[in-house]
N, C-alpha and C positions, 0 to 999 in steps of 0.2 A: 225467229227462234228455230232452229233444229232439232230434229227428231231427237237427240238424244238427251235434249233439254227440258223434255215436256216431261209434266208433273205426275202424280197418282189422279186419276178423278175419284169423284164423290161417289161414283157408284162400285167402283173398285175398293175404296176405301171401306163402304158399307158393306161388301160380302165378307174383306177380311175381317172386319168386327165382328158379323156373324158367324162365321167358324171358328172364330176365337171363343165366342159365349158357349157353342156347343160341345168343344171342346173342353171347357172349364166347366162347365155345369154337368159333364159325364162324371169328370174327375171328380167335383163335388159330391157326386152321389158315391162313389167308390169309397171316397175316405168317409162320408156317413157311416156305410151301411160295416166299415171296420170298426170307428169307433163303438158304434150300439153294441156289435159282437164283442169287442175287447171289454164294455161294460157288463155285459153279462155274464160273461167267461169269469171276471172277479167277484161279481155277487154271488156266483153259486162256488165260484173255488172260497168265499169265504163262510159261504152256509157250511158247505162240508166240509172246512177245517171247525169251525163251530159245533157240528155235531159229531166227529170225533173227539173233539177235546170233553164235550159232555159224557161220550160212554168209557172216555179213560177215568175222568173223576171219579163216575160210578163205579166200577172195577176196581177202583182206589180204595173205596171206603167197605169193601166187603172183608171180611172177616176171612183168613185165610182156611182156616178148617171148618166155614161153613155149610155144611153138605151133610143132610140127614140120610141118604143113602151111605152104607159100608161099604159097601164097593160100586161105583158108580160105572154105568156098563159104557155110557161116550161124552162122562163130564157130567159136572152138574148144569144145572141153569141158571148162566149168568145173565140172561136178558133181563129179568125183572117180570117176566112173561107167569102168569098165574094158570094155575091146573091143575089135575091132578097127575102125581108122581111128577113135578118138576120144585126144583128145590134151587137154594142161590148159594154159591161158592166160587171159590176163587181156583178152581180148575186145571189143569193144560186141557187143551182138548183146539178146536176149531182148527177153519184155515182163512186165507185171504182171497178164495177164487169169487171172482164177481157172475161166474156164469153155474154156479154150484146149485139155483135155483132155489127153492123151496124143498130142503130137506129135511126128510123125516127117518134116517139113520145114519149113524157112523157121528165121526164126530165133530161136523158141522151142527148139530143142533145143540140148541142154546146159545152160538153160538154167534149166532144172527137176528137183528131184527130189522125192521122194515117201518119207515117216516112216511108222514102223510107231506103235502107239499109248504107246512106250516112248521113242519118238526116235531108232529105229534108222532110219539110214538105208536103204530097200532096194537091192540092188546088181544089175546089170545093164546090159545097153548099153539099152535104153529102156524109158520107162516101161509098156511092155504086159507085159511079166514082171510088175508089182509085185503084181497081186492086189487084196485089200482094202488101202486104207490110210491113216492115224486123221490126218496133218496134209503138206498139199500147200505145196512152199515155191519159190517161183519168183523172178528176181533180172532184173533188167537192168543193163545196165554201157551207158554215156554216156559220151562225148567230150566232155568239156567246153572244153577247147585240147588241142590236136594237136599234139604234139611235132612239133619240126622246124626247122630253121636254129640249133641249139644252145639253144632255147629245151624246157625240158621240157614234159610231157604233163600230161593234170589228168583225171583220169576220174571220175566220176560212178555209185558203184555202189547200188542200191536195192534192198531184200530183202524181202520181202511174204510170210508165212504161212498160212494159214488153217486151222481146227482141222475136220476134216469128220464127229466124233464127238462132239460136245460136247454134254452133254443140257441140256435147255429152252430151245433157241437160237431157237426160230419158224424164221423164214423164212432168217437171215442168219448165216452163221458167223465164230465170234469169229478176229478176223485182228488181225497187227500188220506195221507198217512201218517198219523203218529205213531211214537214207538216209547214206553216207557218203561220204566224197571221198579217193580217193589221188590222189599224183603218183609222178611218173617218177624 
């Protein structure tokens, strides 16, 4: 037999088995640790489309001239939130910024409330009671036509999530937005 006729050996054979295993069983762990992430990534982008479809229905069924203040100085209060001088109406007022904190003027208030990591709503007149808590949901309501000469109203309400617990999210946490329209 000639040199260039001789076979693989068994021990040849056996390290390339084994870089084969380590190679595959790296790769194994890579596509793990994506699928867990891409599972999670859909249970909380489907919590917070869930808990804004919840504060759009609420915002649905409120009365649109309900608002015991006259002139309401940044909206009334559409959270549901109990206290004194806060009242529920169907408003314009709020905005959509997720880094607007816990505010207590202008017309982010009422505007906003704050989940526990169950979806309980927390309760209080503002968010500095709330503590820790697992998804921030904030809304704005728009004037789209203005009721007025017998002509009805058209509002614009928009409801924005974000989940501030979600694990392997990097930099950005998973939100969602609805956007709906009532009239008068």
């Amino acid at each position: 037999m000639t040199k260039n006729q001789q076979g693989v050996s068994l021990i040849e054979a056996m390290i390339a088995v084994l870089m084969s295993m380590i190679v595959m069983t790296s790769l194994g762990g890579v596509v793990f640790m994506s699928t867990v992430q891409n599972k999670n990534q859909g249970v909380e982008m489907s919590r917070v489309t869930v808990y804004a479809q919840d504060k759009i229905e609420t915002l649905m069924n409120l009365d649109w001239y309900d608002c015991t203040q006259a002139t309401p100085v940044a909206g009334c209060n559409t959270t549901g939130i109990t206290g004194t001088a806060w009242n529920q109406g169907l408003r314009t007022g709020g905005t959509l910024d997720s880094t607007s904190g816990c505010p207590s003027s202008g017309t982010t208030v009422g505007y906003i409330d704050f989940l526990d990591a169950a979806g309980n709503q927390f309760s209080g007149a503002d968010c500095s009671a709330v503590g820790t808590f697992a998804y921030q949901r904030q809304w704005q309501i728009t004037d789209v036509i203005t009721s007025g000469a017998g002509a009805p109203g058209l509002k614009r309400i928009d409801v924005q999530v974000w989940s501030r617990n979600a694990v392997n999210t990097g930099s950005a946490a998973p939100s969602a937005m609805l956007t709906t329209f009532v009239s008068e």
